[in-house]
N, C-alpha and C positions, 0 to 999 in steps of 0.2 A: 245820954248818948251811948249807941252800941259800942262798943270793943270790933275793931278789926284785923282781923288774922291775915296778916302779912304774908306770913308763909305759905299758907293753903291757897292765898293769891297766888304764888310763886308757882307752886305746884301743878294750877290748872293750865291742861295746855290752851283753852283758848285764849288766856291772857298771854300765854307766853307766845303763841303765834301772831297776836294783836303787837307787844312790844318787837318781834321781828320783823312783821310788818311796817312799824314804824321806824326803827331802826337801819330799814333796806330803805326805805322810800325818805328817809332825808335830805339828797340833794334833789329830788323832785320837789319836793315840800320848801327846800330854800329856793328854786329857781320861782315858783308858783309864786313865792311872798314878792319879791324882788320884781315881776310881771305886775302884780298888782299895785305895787307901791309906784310903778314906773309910769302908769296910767296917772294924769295930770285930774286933781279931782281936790280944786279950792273950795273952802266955803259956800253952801247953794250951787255950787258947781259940779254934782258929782254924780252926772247923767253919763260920762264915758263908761267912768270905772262900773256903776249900774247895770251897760248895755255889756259890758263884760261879763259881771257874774251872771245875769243872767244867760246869756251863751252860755259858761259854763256850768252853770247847774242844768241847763237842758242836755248836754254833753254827758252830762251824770246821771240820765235820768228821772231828773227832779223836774218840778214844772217850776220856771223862772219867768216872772211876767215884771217888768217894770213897769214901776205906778210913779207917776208924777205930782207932786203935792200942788194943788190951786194956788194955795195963799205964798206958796216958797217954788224955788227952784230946782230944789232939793229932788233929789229921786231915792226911791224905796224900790226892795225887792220883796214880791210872796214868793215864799218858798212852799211847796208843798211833793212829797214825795210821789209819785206817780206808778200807779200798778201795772206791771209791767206780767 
């Protein structure tokens, strides 16, 4: 396993613009969790919460397609980035 240089992390600004980034965008990031947690999504039941991330990942520019499984209830998202 390599050795990793903390520091020189420290140093690059695009880390430290990423960590300010995340640091400014915290209570967007808590309201976000809190929106999706608040989306009701039991067991085989989580075709709401599904039809949500997919909106938001097309809102991101991502392609979000809900896929429905035959044998379950259950819902899935493909994600895939989309060239813009």
């Amino acid at each position: 396993m390599q050795a990793v240089n903390l520091e020189g992390l420290t140093l690059d600004a695009r880390i430290r613009a990423a960590f300010e980034f995340i640091d400014g965008s915290s209570a967007r990031f808590t309201a976000e969790q809190i929106r999706i947690c608040e989306i009701p999504a039991p067991p085989f039941k989580e075709q709401e919460r599904g039809r949500y991330f997919a909106a938001r990942f097309n809102e991101l520019g991502l392609s979000g397609r809900l896929q429905t499984a035959r044998a379950m209830s259950s819902a899935s998202i493909a994600v895939k980035a989309s060239s813009h």
